[in-house]
Structures are given as structure tokens and as C-alpha cells.
C-alpha positions as CSV (number, residue, x, y, z in Angstrom):
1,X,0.0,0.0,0.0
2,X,2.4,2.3,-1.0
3,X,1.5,6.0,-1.3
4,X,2.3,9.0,-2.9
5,X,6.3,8.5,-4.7
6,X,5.8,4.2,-4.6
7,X,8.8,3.0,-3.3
8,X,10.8,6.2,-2.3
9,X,11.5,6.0,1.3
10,X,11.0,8.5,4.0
11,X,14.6,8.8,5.7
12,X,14.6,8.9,9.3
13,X,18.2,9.7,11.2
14,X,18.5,7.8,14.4
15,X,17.7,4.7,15.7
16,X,16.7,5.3,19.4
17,X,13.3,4.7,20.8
18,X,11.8,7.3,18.4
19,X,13.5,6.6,15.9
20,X,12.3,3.0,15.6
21,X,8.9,3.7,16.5
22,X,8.9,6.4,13.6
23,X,9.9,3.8,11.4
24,X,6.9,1.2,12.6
25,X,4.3,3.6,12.7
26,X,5.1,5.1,8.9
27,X,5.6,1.0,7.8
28,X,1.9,0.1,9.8
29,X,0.4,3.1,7.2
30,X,1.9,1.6,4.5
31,X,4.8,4.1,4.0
32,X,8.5,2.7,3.4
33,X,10.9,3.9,5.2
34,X,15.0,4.1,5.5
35,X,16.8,4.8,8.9
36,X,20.0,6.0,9.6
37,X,21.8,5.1,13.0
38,X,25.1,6.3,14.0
39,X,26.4,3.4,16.3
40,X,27.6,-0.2,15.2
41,X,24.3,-2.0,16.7
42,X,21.0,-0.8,17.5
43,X,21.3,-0.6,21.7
44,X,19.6,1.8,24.3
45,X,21.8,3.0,27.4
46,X,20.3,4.0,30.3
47,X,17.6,1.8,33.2
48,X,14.0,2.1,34.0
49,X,10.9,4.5,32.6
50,X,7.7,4.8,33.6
51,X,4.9,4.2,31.0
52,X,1.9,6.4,31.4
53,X,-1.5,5.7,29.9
54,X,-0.8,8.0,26.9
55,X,2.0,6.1,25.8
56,X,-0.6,2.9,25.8
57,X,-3.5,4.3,24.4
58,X,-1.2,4.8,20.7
59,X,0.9,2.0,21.1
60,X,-2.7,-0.1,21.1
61,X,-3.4,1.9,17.8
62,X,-0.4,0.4,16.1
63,X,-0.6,-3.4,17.9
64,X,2.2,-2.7,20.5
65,X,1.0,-2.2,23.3
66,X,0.6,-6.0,24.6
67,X,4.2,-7.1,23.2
68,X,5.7,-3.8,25.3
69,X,3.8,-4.7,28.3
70,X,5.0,-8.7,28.4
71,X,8.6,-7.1,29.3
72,X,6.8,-4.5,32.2
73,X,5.9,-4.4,35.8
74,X,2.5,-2.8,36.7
75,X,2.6,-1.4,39.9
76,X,0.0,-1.3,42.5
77,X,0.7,2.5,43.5
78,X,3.2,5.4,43.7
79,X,4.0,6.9,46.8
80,X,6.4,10.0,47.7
81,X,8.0,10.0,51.0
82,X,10.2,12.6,52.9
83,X,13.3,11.2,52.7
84,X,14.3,13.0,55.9
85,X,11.9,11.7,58.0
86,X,10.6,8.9,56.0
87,X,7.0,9.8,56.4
88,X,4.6,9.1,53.9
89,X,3.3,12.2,52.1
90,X,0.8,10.8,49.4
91,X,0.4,7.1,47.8
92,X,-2.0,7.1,44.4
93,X,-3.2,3.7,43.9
94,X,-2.8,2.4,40.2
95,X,-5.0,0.1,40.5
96,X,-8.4,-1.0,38.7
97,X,-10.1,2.7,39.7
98,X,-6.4,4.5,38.2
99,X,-7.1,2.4,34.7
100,X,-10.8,3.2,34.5
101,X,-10.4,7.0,34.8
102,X,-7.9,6.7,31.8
103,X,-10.0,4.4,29.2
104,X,-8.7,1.1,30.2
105,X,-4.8,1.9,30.1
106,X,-2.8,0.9,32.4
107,X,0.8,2.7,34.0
108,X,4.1,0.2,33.7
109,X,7.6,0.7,34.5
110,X,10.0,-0.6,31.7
111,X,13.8,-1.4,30.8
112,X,14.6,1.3,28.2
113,X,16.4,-1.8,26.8
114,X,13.0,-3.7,26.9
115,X,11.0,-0.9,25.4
116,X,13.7,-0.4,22.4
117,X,13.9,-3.8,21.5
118,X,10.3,-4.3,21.1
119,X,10.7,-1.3,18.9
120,X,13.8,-3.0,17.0
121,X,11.8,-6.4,16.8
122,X,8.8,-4.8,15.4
123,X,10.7,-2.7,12.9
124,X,13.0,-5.9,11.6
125,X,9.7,-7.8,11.2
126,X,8.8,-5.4,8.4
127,X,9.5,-5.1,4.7
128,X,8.7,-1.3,4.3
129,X,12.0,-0.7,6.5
130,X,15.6,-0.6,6.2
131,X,17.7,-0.1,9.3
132,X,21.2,0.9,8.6
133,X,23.6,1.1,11.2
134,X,27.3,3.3,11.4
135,X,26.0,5.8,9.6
136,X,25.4,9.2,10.5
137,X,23.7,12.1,9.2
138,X,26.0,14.9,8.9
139,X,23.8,17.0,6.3
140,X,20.6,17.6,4.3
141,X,19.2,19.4,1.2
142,X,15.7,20.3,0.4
143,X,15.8,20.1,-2.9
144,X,11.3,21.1,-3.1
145,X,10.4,16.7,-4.5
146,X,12.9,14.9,-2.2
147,X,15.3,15.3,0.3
148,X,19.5,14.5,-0.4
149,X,21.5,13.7,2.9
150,X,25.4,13.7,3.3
151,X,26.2,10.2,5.9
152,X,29.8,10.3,8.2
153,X,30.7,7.7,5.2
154,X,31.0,10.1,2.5
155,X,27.9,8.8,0.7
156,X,24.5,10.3,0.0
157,X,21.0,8.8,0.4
158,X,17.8,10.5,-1.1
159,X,14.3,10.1,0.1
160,X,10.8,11.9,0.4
161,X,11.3,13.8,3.5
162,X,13.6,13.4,6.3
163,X,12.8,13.0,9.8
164,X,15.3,14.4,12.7
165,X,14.9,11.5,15.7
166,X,18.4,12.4,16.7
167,X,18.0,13.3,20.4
168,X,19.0,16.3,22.2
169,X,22.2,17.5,20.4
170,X,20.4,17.4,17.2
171,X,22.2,18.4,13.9
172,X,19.4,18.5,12.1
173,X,17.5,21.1,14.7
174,X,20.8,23.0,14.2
175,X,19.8,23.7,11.0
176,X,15.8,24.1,11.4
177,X,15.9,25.8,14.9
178,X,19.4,26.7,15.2
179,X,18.8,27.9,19.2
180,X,22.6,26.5,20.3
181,X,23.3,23.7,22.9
182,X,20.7,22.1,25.3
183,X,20.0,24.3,28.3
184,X,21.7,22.6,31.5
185,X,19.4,22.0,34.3
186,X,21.6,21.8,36.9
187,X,20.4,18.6,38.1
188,X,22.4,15.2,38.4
189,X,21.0,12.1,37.8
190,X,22.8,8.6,38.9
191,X,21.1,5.6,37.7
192,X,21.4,2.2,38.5
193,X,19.9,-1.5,38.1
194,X,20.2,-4.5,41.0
195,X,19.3,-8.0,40.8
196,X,16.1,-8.9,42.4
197,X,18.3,-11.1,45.2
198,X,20.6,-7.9,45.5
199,X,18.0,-6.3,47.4
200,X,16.9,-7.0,51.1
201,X,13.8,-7.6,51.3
202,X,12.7,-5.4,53.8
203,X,13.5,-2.7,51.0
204,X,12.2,-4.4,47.5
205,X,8.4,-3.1,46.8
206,X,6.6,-3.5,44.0
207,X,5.5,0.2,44.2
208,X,7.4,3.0,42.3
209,X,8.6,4.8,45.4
210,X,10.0,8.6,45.1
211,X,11.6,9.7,48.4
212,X,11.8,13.7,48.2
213,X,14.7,15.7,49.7
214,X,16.2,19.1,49.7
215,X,17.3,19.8,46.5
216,X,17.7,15.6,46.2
217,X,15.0,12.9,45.1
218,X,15.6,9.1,45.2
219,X,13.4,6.8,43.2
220,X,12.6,2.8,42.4
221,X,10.8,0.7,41.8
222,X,11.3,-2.8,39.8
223,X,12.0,-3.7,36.3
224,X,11.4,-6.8,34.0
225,X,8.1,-8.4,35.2
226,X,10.3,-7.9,38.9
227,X,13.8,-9.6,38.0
228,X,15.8,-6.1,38.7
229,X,15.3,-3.3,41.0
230,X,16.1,0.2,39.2
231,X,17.6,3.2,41.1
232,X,17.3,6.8,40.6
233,X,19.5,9.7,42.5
234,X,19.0,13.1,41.5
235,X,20.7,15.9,43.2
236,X,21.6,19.4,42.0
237,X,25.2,20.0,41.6
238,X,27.5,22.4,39.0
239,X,29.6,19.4,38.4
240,X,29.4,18.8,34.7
241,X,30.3,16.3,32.3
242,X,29.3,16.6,29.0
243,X,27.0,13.7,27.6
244,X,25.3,10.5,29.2
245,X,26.2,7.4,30.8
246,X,29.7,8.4,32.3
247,X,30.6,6.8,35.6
248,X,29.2,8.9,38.7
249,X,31.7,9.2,42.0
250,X,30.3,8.3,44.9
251,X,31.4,10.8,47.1
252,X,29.7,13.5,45.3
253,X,26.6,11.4,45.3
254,X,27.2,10.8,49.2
255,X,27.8,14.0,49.8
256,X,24.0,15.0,48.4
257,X,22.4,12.1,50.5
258,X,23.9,11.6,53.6
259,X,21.8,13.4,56.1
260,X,18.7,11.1,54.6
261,X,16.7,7.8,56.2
262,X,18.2,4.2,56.6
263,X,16.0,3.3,53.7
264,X,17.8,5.1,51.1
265,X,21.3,5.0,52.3
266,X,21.0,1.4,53.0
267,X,19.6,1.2,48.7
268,X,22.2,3.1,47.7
269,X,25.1,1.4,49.6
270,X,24.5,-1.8,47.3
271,X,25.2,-0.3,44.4
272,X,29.2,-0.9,43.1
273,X,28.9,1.6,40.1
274,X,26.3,4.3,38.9
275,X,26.0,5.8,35.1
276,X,25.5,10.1,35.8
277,X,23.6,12.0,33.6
278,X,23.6,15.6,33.0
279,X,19.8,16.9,32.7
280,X,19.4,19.2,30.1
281,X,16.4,20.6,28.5
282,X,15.6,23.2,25.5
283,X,12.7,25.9,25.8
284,X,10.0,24.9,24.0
285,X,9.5,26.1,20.3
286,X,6.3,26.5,18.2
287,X,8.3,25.5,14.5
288,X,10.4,22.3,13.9
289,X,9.4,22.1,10.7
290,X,10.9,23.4,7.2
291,X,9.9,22.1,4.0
292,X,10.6,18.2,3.5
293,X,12.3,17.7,7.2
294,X,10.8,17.5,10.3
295,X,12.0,16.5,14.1
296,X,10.4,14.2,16.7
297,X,11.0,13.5,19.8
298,X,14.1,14.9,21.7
299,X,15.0,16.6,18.7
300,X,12.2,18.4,18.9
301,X,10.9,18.9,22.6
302,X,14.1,17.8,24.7
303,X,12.7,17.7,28.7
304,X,13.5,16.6,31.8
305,X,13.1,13.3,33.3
306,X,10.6,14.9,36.4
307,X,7.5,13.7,34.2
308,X,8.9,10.5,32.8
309,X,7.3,11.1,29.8
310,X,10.6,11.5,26.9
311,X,9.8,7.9,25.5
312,X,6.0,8.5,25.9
313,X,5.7,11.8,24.2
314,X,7.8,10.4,21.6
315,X,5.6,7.2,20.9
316,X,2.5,10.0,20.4
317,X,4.8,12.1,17.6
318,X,5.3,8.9,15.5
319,X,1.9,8.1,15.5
320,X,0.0,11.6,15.2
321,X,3.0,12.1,12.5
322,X,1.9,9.0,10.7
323,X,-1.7,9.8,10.8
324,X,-0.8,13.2,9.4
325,X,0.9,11.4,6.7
326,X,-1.5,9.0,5.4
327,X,-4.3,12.0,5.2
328,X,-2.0,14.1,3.0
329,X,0.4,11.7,1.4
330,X,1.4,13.5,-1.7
331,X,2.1,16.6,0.4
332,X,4.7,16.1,3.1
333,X,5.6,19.3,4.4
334,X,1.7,20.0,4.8
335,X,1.3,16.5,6.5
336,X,4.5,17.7,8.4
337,X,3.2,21.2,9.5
338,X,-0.3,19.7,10.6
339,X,1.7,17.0,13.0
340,X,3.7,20.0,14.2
341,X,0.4,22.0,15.2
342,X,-0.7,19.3,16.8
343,X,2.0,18.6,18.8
344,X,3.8,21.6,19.7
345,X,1.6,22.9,22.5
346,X,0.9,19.2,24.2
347,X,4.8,18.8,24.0
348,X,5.2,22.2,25.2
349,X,3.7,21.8,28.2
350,X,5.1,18.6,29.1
351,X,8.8,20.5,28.9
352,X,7.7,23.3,31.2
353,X,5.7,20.9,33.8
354,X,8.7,18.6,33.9
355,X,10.8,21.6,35.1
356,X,7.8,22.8,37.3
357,X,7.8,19.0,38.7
358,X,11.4,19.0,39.5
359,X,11.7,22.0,42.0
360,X,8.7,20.1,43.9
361,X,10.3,17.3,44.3
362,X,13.4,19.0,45.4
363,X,11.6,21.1,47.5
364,X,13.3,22.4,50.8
365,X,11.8,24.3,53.8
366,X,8.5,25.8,53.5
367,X,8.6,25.3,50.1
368,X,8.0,21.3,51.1
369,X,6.0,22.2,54.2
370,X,3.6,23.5,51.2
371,X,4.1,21.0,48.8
372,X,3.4,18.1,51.4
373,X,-0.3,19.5,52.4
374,X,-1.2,20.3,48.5
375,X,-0.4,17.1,47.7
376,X,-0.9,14.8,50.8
377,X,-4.8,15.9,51.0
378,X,-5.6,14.6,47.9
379,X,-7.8,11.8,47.4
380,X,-6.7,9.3,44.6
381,X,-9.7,11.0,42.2
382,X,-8.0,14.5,43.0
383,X,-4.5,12.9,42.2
384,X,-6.1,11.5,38.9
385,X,-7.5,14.6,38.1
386,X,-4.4,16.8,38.7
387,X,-2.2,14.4,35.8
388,X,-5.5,13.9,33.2
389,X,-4.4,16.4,31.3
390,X,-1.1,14.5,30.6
391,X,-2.9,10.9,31.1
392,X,-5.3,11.3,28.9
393,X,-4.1,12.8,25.8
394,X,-3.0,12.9,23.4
């Protein structure tokens, strides 16, 4: 069911989560597709993420959503706790009350590793894409009917359109947005992964548990249908190393925690080495479009992790992107400008709640003294309430 040029692809550059999921969402419309990935194999880096209804209610549109969920844990609740004092300060159940209120879909915690494969799996299954890895795209031409690209190999590749899944340090956004490098949050984050018999018992849960401290928040919960226990310590910090997945001291991470309850120090006293990450965001933008090319994803709304919703709001691009594609398929950059004005203002907000989300968690003082009575008089329906805008969407 090819459309509009046959059998000239749409190129896509990168091969992370949305990346892949760009490519399965254009393939499940009929559309064929060639993708560009930098690195030697197709891997994802990182530990756990949290799957929100949203992500579920498109991945069901596209049959995902059952193979993505066999690798998951559903938990029975979230909880935030002081990690001072340890008291608790609110618990939403995610139980069957948390799946009615958002049309049936349920909230999972995932491997990024998990998630990506069933991505890579999906993709590989199909004959409408071709997944190319060390190669890079470097540059791109508009040339009005199809798109030219320049790969790290010296070779060119010409499509349709192009699609920019290439992550926070986009090249392609250089070029469409050109607003410089990421903007850097301040914020550490050390993350981790145990074995399920790694962890005393008295301190595995199956809940996703978020202990909040000044300027500090400590989160986990388990992983892989609850073989591994992932860890999550944020602090805020000047120290800076460019890039992801670089090993984290320990002192500076002790330094941050030490003052906090047996609970966490005892969790993060089993862990030999953690990956740091850098936060960064971008502010959002209204135009990522120009022409033939268009960005998704981090490329396109970069936020921070305070929402767990990167992967999620991702997912939605590729498949509102899609949609927008199959209505107008002999006119990309109109497909590509209705996807864009549907997203920008959903994705928008995600960016600047996540940043909102992150100086309550890290709240200190009064500011927590308020934070804990807003949040710890809710009842679940108010707690529902206060994340449907996010929840339920797109």
C-alpha cells in the first residue's frame, strides 16, 4: 500500500526509541521507510521508565501495546515519602479505579532496553523498512520533491522527507531551529539497576517509590516483570560532564544524601557503580518544521526526566506524524506542519511541567511544608485529576 512517490522512502536519522517507533508507525500506514543510526548495533543505554496511559492508548493503535507490556511491571501505586523523615506524604493507587479514569490503560515501569527492542523487533519484522547502522547524518538538502542527505561515510542517500529523531544535540535542529546547545538544568541524575536477590527484602516493593529531599529525590521501583530493582538519584550539583552514561563518583553522590533515612542510604550502599547523567532541557519552540524535514522526539521537545514522559511523548509524535501522513500523502511538508500544530503545545507543556515538577520534588523548607499538604490531602480521584491532562491525551 504504497503511497504518494511508490517505493521512495522517508529517511529517518536515528535509531533510538523514536526513531524506531517512527519507522513502525510510517511502515503500519503503508509508507516505506529508510533509517539511519550512528552506532555499530542498535542498543539503548540508560535503566528504567515509567509508561503512562498516553503512551498505551497509541501503542494499542499500532498493535504494540501488549508485546511492550509482556517485558513490564505494573505497579500497585506510587508513593512520595520525605526522605528526611521517612514519612509518607501521598500514595495514588494504580489500580483498577487508576485504569478506568484513563479508558482502560494501564501505567508500567519498563527497561529502556526492553522498550527499544520491542521497537527493533517490530521494525525488523517489516518489509517497508531498512535499518542501517554506522552511519550518520551529517547533512541535508531540500531540494522542493525529495530530500538529499550527506552520511559520516562520505555517501548520499535520497528520500521523500527526512525525519530528525536524533536526540538532544540534534544536527538537524541546528539547521531548522538553530537555538545552540541544550540548556543545562543543573540537576544530576545517577542511575542504577540490582538483581532482584541484591535487594533486602525489607527494602524491594513493587510500588514506584520517590523519596523527596532538599534539592535531592531518590526513586525505584522494579524492572522486568520484577527480575531487577532500578535506582534513581537526582541531586543538584555544578559538576558537569558533558554527555550521558559516564561513571558517577560516589562521594559527590554521598555528599547529596547523607543526612537522609536508613532506607535510602541502605539502597544506595549496594550499588558498586552508577552511570550520571547531565539533565538538560531546550525551551520549547512552536516551529520544527521546514519544508521536506521535520524532528520528533528529543530533537524536537528535549525535557526533563521529572514527568517520565521523553519515550512517551515520543511514541504520540510517530503516531499523530503518521496519521498526518496518510491523510495528506502527496504533500509532506503539509502533513509535516499539521503534525507540528498538533504537537507543539501538548509537548510544550510537558517541557515546562517537567521543570515545574522538578523544584517540587526538590523542594526544601516551607517550600516542602507546602508542597506536602497540597499534595498529601488529595484523594486518589484528585490525584487523577491533577495528571489527566497528561494521562489522557494525546
Amino acid at each position: 500500500m504504497a503511497h504518494g512517490n511508490g517505493s521512495v522512502p522517508i529517511l529517518i536519522s536515528g535509531g533510538g526509541i523514536g526513531g524506531l517507533i517512527t519507522a513502525y508507525a510510517l511502515a503500519h500506514k503503508g509508507f516505506p521507510v529508510r533509517l539511519f543510526e550512528q552506532s555499530s548495533e542498535f542498543k539503548e543505554v540508560g535503566a528504567g521508565i515509567q509508561l503512562g496511559p498516553n503512551i498505551f492508548r497509541v501503542l494499542e493503535t499500532i498493535g504494540l501495546k501488549d508485546a511492550v507490556l509482556a517485558d513490564a511491571h505494573v505497579p500497585p501505586a506510587q508513593e512520595m515519602r520525605d526522605a528526611l523523615t521517612g514519612k509518607l506524604i501521598t500514595r495514588i493507587p494504580l489500580d483498577e479505579a487508576f485504569s478506568k479514569r484513563f479508558s482502560g490503560q494501564p501505567y508500567a515501569v519498563t527497561h529502556r532496553a526492553d522498550i527499544h527492542a520491542t521497537f527493533l523487533h517490530a521494525c525488523q519484522s517489516s518489509n517497508l523498512i531498512t535499518l542501517e547502522t554506522n552511519r550518520r547524518v551529517d547533512a541535508y538538502a531540500d531540494h522542493g520533491d525529495h530530500v538529499t542527505v550527506t552520511l559520516n561515510t562520505g555517501e548520499t542517500a535520497s528520500g521523500r522527507a527526512l525525519i530528525g529523531c536524533d536526540g538532544m544535540w540534534s544536527t538537524i535542529r541546528d539547521t531548522i531551529v538553530g537555538d545552540g546547545k541544550p540548556r543545562v538544568s543543573g540537576h544530576i541524575a545517577y542511575r542504577a539497576v540490582l538483581k532482584r536477590e541484591d535487594v533486602p527484602d525489607d527494602l524491594w516493593g513493587p510500588d514506584v517509590v520517590l523519596w523527596a529531599g532538599p534539592r535531592t529525590h531518590f526513586v525505584h521501583y522494579p524492572l522486568r516483570r520484577g527480575e531487577l530493582f532500578n535506582l534513581v538519584a537526582v541531586f543538584h550539583s555544578d559538576h558537569y560532564e558533558e554527555g550521558w552514561n559516564a561513571e558517577g563518583s560516589k562521594e559527590l553522590l554521598w555528599e547529596h544524601f547523607k543526612m537522609q533515612v536508613p532506607q535510602v542510604l541502605r539502597l544506595l550502599e549496594r550499588i558498586d557503580t552508577w552511570r550520571m547523567w547531565v539533565l538538560c532541557d531546550r525551551e520549547p519552540v512552536k516551529t520544527w518544521t521546514k519544508g521536506n524535514v521535520t524532528l520528533l522526539g528529543d530533537a524536537a521537545h528535549p525535557m526533563l526526566q521529572y514527568l517520565a514522559q521523553g519515550a512517551c511523548m515520543a511514541t504520540e509524535d510517530a503516531v499523530v506524524l503518521a496519521d498526518k501522513i496518510a491523510a495528506s500523502p502527496d504533500d509532506l511538508p503539509k502533513a509535516f506542519h499539521a503534525y507540528e500544530q498538533d504537537r507543539y503545545l501538548r509537548t510544550g507543556r510537558t517541557q515546562i511541567m517537567a521543570r515545574v515538577y522538578g523544584e517540587f520534588y526538590h523542594a526544601r523548607g516551607v517550600a516542602a511544608e507546602l508542597r506536602d499538604m497540597a499534595v498529601g490531602s488529595r484523594t486518589p480521584e484528585q490525584s487523577y485529576d491533577g495528571i489527566a491532562w497528561l494521562y489522557g491525551g494525546p
